[in-house]
C-alpha positions as CSV (number, residue, x, y, z in Angstrom):
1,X,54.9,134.5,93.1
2,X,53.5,131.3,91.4
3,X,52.0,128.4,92.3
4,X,54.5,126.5,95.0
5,X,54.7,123.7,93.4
6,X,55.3,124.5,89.8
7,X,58.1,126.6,91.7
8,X,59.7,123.5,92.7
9,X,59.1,121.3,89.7
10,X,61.0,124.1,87.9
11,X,63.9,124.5,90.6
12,X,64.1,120.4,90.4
13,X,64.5,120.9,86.8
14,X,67.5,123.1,87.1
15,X,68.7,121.3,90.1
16,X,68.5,118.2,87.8
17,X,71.6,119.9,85.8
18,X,73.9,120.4,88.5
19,X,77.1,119.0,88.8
20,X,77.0,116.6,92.0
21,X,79.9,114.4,91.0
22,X,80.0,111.1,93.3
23,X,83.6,110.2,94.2
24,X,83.8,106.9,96.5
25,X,86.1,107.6,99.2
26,X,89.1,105.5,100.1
27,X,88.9,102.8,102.8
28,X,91.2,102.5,105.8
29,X,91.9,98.6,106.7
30,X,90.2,97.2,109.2
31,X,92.6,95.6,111.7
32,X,93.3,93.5,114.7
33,X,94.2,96.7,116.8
34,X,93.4,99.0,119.4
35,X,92.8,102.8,118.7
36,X,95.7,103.3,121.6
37,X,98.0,101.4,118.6
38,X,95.8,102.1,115.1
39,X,98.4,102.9,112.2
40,X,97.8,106.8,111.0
41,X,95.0,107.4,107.8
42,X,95.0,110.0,106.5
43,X,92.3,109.6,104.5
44,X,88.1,109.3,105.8
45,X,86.4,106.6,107.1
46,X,83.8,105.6,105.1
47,X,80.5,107.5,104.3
48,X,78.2,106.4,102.4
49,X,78.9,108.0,98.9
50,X,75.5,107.6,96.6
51,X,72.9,110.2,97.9
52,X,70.0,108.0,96.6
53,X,71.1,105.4,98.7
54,X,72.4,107.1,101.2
55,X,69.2,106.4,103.9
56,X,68.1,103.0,102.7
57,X,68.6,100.7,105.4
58,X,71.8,100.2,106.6
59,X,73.4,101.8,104.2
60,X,72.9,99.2,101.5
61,X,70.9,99.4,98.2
62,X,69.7,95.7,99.7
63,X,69.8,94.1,103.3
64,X,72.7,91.5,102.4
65,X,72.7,88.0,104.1
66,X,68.7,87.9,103.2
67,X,67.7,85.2,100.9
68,X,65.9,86.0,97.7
69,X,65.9,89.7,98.6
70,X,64.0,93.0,98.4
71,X,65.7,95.8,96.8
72,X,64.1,99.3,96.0
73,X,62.1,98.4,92.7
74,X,59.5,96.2,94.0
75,X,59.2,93.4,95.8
76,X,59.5,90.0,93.1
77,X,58.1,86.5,93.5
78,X,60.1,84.5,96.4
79,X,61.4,87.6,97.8
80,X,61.6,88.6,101.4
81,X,58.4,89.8,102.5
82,X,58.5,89.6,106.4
83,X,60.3,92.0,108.4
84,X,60.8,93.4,112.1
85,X,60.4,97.0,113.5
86,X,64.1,97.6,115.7
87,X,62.8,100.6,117.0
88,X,59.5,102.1,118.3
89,X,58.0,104.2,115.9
90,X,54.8,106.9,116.2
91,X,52.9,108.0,113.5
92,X,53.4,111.4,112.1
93,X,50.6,111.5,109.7
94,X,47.3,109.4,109.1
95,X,49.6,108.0,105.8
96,X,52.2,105.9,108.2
97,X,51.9,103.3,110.5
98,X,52.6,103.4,114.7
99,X,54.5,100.4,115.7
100,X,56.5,98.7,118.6
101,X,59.8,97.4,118.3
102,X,59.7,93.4,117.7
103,X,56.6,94.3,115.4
104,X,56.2,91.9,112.4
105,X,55.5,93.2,109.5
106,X,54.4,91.9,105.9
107,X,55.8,94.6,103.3
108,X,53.7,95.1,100.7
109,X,55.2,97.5,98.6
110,X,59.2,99.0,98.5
111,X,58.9,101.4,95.4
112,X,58.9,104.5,97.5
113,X,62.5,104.6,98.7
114,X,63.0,105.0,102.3
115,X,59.5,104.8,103.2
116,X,57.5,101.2,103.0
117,X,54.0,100.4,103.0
118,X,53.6,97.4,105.4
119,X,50.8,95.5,106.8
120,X,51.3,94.7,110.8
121,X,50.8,91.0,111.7
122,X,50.4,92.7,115.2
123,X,47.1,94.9,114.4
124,X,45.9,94.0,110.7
125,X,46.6,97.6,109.9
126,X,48.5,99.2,106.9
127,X,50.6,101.9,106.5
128,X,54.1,103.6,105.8
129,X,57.4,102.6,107.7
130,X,60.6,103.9,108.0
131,X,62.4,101.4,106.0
132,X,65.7,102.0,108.3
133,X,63.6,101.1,111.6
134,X,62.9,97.5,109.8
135,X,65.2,94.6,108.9
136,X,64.0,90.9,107.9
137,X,63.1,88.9,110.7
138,X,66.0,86.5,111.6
139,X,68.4,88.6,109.5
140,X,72.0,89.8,110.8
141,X,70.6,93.0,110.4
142,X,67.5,92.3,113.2
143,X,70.6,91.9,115.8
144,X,71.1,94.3,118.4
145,X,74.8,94.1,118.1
146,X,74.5,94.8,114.3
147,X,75.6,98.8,113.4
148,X,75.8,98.1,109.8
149,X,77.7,100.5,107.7
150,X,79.8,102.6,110.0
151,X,83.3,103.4,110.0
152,X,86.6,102.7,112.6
153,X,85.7,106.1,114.1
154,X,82.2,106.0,114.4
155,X,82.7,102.5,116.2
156,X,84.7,104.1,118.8
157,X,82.4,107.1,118.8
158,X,79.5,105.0,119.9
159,X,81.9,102.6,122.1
160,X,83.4,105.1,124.2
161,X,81.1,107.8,124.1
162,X,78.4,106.0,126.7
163,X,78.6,104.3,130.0
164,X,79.3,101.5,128.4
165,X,80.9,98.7,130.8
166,X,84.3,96.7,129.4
167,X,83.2,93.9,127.2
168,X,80.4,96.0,125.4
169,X,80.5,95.3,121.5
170,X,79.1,96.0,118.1
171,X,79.6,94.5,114.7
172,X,79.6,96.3,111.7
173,X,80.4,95.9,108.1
174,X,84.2,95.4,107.5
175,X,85.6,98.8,105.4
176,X,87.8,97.4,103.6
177,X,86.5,93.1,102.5
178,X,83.0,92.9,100.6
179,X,80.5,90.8,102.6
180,X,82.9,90.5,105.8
181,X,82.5,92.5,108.9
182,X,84.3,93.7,111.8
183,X,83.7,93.3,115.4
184,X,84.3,96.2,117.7
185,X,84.8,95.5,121.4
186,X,84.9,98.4,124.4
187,X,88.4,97.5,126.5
188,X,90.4,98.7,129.0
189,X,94.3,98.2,130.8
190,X,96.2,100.0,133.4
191,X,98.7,101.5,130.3
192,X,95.6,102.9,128.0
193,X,92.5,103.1,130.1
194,X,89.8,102.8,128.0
195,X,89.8,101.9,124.2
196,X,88.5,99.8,121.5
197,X,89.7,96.8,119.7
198,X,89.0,96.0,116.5
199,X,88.8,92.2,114.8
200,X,88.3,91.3,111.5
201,X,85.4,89.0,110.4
202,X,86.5,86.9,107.7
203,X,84.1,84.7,105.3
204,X,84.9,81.4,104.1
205,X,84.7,80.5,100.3
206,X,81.8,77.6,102.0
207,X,80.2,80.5,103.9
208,X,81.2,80.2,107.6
209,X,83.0,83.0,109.3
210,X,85.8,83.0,111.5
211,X,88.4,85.8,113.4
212,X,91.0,82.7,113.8
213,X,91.6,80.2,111.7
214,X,91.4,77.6,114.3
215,X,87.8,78.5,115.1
216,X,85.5,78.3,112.5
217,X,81.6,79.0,112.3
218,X,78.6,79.0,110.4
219,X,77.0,82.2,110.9
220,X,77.8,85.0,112.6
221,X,75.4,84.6,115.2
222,X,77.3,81.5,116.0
223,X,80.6,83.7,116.4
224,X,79.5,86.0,118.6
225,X,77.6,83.7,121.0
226,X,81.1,81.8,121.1
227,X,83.0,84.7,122.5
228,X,80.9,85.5,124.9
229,X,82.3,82.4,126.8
230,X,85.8,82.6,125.0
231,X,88.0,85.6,125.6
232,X,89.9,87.9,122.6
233,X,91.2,91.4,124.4
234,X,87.8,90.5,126.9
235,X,84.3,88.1,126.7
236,X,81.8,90.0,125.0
237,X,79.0,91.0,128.0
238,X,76.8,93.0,126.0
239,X,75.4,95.1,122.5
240,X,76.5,98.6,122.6
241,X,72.9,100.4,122.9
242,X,71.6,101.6,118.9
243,X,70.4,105.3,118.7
244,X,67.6,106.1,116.7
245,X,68.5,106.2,113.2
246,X,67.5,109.6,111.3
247,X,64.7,109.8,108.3
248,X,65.8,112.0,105.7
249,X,61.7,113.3,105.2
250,X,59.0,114.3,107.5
251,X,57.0,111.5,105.7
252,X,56.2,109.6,102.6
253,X,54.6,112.6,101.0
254,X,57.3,115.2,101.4
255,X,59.7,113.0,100.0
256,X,59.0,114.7,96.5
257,X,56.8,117.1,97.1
258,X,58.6,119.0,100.2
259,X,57.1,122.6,99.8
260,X,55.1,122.7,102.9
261,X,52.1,124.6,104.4
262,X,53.1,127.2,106.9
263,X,49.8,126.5,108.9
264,X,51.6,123.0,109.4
265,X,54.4,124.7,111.6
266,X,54.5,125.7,115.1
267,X,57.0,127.9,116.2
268,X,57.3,127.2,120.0
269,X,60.3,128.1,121.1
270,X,62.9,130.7,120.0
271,X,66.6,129.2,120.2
272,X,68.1,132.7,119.0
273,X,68.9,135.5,116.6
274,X,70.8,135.7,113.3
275,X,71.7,138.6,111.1
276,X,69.3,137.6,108.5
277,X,66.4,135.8,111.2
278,X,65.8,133.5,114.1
279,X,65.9,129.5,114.4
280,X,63.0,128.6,116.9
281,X,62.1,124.7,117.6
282,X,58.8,123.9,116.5
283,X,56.6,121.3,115.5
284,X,54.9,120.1,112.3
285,X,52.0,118.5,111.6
286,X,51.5,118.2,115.9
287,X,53.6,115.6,116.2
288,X,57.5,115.9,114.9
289,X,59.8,118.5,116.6
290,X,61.7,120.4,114.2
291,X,64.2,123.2,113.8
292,X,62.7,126.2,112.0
293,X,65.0,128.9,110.5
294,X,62.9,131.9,109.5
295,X,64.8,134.4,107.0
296,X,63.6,138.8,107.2
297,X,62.1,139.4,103.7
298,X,64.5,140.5,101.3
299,X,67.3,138.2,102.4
300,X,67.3,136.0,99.1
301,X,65.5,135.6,96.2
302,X,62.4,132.5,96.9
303,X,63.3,131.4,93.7
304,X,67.1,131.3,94.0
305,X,66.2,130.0,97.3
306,X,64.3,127.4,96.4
307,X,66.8,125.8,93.5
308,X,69.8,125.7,96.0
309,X,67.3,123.8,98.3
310,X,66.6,121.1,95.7
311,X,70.5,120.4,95.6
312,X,70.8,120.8,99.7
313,X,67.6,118.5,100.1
314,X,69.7,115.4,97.9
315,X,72.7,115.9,100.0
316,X,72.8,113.1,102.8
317,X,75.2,112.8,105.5
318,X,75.2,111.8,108.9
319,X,77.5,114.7,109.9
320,X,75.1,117.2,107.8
321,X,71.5,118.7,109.4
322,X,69.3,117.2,107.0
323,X,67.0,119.5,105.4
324,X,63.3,118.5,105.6
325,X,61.6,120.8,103.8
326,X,60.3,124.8,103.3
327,X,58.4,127.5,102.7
328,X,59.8,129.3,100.1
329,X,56.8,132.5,100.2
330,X,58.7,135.4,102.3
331,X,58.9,135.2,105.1
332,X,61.1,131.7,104.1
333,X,60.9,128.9,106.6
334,X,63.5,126.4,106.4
335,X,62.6,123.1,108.0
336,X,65.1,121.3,109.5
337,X,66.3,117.8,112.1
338,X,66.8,119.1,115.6
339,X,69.8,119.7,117.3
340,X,69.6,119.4,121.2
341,X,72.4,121.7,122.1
342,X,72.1,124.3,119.6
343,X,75.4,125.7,118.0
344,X,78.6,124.8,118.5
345,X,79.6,128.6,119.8
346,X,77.0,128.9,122.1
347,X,78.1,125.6,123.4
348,X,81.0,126.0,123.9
349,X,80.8,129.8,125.5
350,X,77.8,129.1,127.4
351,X,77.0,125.3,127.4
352,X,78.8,122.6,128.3
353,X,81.1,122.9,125.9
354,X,83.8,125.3,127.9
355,X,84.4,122.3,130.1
356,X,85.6,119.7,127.2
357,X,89.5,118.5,127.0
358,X,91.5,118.6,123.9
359,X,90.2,115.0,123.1
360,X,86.8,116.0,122.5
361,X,87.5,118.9,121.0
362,X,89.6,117.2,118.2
363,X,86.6,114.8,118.2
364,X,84.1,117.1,117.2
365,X,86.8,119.2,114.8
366,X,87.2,115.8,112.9
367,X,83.3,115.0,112.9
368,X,82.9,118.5,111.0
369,X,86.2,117.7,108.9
370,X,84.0,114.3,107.7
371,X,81.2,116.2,106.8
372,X,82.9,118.4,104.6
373,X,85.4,115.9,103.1
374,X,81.7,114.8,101.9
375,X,80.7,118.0,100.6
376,X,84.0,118.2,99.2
377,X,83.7,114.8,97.3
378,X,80.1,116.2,95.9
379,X,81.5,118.9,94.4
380,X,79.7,121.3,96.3
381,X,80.9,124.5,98.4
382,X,80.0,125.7,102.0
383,X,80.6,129.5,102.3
384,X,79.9,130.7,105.8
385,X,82.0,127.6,107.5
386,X,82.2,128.6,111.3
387,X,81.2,127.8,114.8
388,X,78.1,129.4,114.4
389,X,76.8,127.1,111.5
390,X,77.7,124.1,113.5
391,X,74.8,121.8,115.5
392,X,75.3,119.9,118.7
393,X,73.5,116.8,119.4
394,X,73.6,114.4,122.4
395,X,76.9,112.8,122.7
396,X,79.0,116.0,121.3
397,X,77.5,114.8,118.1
398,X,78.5,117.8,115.8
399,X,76.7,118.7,112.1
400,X,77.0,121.1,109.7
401,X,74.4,123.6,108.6
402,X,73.4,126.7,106.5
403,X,75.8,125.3,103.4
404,X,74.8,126.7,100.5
405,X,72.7,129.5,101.7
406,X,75.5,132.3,101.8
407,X,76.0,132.5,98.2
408,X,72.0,133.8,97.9
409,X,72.0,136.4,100.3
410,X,71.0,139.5,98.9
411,X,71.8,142.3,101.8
412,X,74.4,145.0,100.5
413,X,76.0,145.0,103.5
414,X,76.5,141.4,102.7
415,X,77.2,141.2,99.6
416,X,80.0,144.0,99.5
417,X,82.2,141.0,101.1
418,X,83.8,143.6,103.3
419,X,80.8,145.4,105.2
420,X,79.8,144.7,108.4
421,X,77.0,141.5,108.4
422,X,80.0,139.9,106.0
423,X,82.2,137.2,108.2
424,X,85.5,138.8,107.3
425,X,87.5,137.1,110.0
426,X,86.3,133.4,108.5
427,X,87.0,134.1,104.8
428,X,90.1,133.3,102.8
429,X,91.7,136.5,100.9
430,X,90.7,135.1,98.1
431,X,86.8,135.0,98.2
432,X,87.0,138.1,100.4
433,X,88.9,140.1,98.2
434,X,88.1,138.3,95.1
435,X,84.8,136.3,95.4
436,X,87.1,133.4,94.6
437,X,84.5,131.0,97.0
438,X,86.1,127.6,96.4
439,X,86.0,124.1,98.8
440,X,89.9,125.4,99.4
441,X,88.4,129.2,100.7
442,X,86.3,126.7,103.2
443,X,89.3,124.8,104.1
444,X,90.8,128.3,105.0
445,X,87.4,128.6,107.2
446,X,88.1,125.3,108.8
447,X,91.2,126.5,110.5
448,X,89.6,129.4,111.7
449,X,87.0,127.1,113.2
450,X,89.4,124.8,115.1
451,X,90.4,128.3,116.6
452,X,87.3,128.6,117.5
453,X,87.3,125.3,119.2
454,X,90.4,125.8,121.3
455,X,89.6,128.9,122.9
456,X,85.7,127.8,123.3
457,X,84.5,130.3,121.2
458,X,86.6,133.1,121.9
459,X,86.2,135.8,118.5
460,X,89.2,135.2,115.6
461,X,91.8,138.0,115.7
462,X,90.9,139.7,119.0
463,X,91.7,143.2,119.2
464,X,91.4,143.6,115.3
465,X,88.6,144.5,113.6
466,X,87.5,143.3,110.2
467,X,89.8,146.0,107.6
468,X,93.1,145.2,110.1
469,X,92.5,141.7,109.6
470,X,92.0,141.4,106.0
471,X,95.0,144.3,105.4
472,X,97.2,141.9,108.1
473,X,96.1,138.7,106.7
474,X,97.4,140.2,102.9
475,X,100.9,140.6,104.2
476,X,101.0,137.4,105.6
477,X,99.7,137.7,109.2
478,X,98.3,134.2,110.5
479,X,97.0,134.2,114.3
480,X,99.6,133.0,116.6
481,X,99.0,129.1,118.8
482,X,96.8,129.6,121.6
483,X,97.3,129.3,125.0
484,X,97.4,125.0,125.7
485,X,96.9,124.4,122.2
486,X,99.6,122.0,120.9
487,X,102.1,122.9,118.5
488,X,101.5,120.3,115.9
489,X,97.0,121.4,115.6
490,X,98.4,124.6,115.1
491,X,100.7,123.9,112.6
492,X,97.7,122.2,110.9
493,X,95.5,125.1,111.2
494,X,98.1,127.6,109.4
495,X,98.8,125.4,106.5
496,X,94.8,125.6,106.3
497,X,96.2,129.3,105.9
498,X,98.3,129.3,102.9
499,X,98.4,132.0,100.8
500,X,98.1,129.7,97.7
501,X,94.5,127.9,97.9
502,X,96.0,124.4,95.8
503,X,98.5,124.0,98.5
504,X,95.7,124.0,101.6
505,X,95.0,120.7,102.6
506,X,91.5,118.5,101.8
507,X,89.3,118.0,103.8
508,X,89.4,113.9,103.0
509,X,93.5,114.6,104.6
510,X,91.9,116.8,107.3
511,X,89.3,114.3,109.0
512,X,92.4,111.7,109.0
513,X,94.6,113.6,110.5
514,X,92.2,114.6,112.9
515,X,90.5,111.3,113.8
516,X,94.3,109.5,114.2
517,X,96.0,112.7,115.7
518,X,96.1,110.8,119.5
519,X,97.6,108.1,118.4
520,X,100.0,109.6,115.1
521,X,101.0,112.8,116.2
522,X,100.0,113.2,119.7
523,X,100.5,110.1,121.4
524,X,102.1,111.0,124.7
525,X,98.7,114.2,125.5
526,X,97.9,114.3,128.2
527,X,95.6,117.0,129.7
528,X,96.5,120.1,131.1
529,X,94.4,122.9,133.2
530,X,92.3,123.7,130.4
531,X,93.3,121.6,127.4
């Protein structure tokens, strides 16, 4: 088998020649609006399109509004050195450093991408930090009310989706102006209920900030203290509470080198049973829960295996389970973030999930819609897009997973396309037929999905089985609207059906559509006995 590592320095090699092309998606304005009244876009909100940047803090290359700052390449003479923790943070190996939030920090060295060494002003000791739990003491970024790089949605998303009292707020960086933000306040009136407003931040050429012209301030600490005596839709009573942000590695050292010991792995609890193996939680190195996908020997070549992981490893998205790292020696471990709810079939057959309106459901349709208009934009292809390879969080935060991996399975009864372990019912004509796989054969997938979603999991094409539906499909069979489901999200999910891949939708029109459908095509919803 070879020495593990020389098995990933070669993989890397090859990986190093793939095609990841970086597109930067299109911005939607930032407004004075409410989401009851937002103007459609159908195009994403932002994600953050470089993958090396992708997890640096805040989304920037560099914490703007810092003086003389630190940017990845080592800290220079006069540069910001003295930093905060934002979150509580425990140790995972003897290589980083435990900390309490409001811990100072001196950063000695920021060469090692997302993870810092830092001296504590607390304790005297060194170590490695997150360098998204830190920000520069007195910074913009150090605020509680300060989300950084998130989009419209995700402002909403976090607004909305807590008990969150009227008046609760967050400011972000604007989408649209460079170096302005937007503030983002929870409301609610007898006509829409609850919903969010959304005001721009300007800048002034001399520096100060204002919403109105009429009053002007220097900072934007300023500003907000202001309206939390002054009204604009309310006062501003509170920061909308921060989740913990995600680390794209289990820790400084498997940042490059991400081939792990098995012995480091504890398999505690089995979450259930795939075709191909089982996904248990589990725990490395003692002390960081983990999901662990273990594949049956034979299911794909270690090698193969281990090439597509150095292209799944770079690819960073906050609607994507980020990969952590593996075991590539049979039987393969694949070492993953953890998803609280499991997948998004069992939750909705079993879970929670079968008591969620058509809001939430559309919610979560457009959350997986974002994370593939991101896979799209890389150039890369899914393959086995369906409830099953979607993760639930807390929060009905939903993720993708398993991209990639269906293209190296090895299993004849697989790779035939049309026997029995192959996911007919999910697959354009095209690729099943064909082996045409193409990100328009996982756009096909997608409306399959939001089948999925709208009968909580109920099986695609009931009463057919998997030679009916591909013969049916062929001459031009598409599954009829389900019971409650509007006419207009079915009309969405059978152009996801055409015949002729170039006219299916992308999935950058797809998570518009999706995130603006209550207030640009559905406007007048309003829930019914399931729906």
């Amino acid at each position: 088998m070879g020495c593990a590592h020389c098995k990933q320095k070669k993989a890397a090699a090859k990986a190093a020649a793939a095609e990841l092309s970086d597109l930067s998606p299109s911005n939607s304005p930032d407004g004075v609006v409410s989401t009851a009244l937002a103007m459609p876009r159908y195009h994403p909100g932002p994600t953050h399109p470089t993958i090396p940047d992708y997890n640096k803090p805040f989304g920037s290359a560099c914490f703007p509004n810092a003086n003389a700052q630190t940017c990845a390449g080592g800290i220079t003479g006069g540069g910001v050195t003295l930093f905060i923790a934002l979150y509580d943070y425990d140790a995972r190996t003897e290589d980083d450093l435990s900390f309490q939030k409001g811990e100072k920090f001196h950063i000695i060295n920021n060469t090692e991408g997302d993870w810092w060494e830092a001296r504590s002003l607390n304790t005297g000791k060194s170590g490695y930090v997150p360098s998204n739990y830190v920000a520069p003491v007195d910074s913009i970024q150090a605020e509680e009310w300060y989300f950084g790089k998130m989009g419209r949605k995700d402002a909403e998303r976090q607004l909305l989706g807590q008990d969150n009292p009227r008046g609760t707020f967050l400011i972000r960086e604007s989408e649209t102006t460079k170096g302005a933000y937007s503030l983002s306040i929870r409301d609610w009136d007898d006509g829409k209920g609850d919903h969010v407003k959304h005001y721009k931040i300007r800048k002034l050429d001399n520096g100060g900030y204002y919403i109105t012209t009429r009053t002007q301030f220097d900072t934007v600490h300023e500003l907000v203290q202001h309206y939390t005596g002054e009204c604009l839709c309310c006062r501003l009573i509170g920061s909308c509470r921060r989740g913990m942000p995600k680390l794209a590695d289990l820790s400084v050292k498997t940042k490059d080198v991400w081939e792990i010991p098995r012995e480091s792995l504890q398999l505690i609890k089995k979450l259930g049973n795939g075709q191909f193996g089982e996904v248990w939680m589990g725990m490395w190195n003692g002390t960081t829960k983990v999901a662990v996908k273990t594949l049956k020997p034979g299911t794909m070549s270690p090698e193969a295996f281990l090439e597509e992981a150095q292209i799944m490893k770079r690819l960073r998205h906050d609607k994507l389970v980020q990969l952590y790292a593996v075991v590539s020696e049979e039987p393969i471990y694949i070492i993953t973030e953890f998803m609280s709810q499991g997948s998004l079939l069992d939750f909705l057959k079993d879970g929670e999930g079968g008591n969620l309106k058509l809001p939430q459901l559309v919610d979560m349709a457009a959350q997986i819609a974002a994370g593939m208009a991101y896979i799209e934009r890389m150039n890369y292809i899914h393959r086995d897009l369906r409830a099953a390879n979607i993760l639930v969080g807390e929060n009905l935060v939903c993720k993708i997973a398993d991209f990639g991996l269906a293209r190296l399975i090895e299993d004849n009864e697989y790779t035939a396309r049309q026997g029995a372990k192959f996911p007919i019912k999910w697959t354009a004509p095209e690729a099943a037929l064909y082996g045409r796989f193409t990100i328009k054969s996982d756009v096909w997938s997608f409306g399959i999905l939001l089948t999925e979603l709208i009968t909580k999991g109920r099986v695609p094409y009931p009463g057919m089985n998997n030679r009916e539906v591909l013969e049916q499909v062929e001459r031009g069979y598409r599954m009829p609207c389900a019971v409650g489901c509007p006419a207009s999200l079915h009309e969405l999910m059978v152009q996801c059906w055409r015949r002729e891949a170039d006219e299916r939708h992308t999935f950058e029109y797809l998570q518009g559509f999706l995130e603006d459908y209550f207030t640009a095509t559905e406007p007048q919803y309003q829930p019914g006995e399931n729906l």
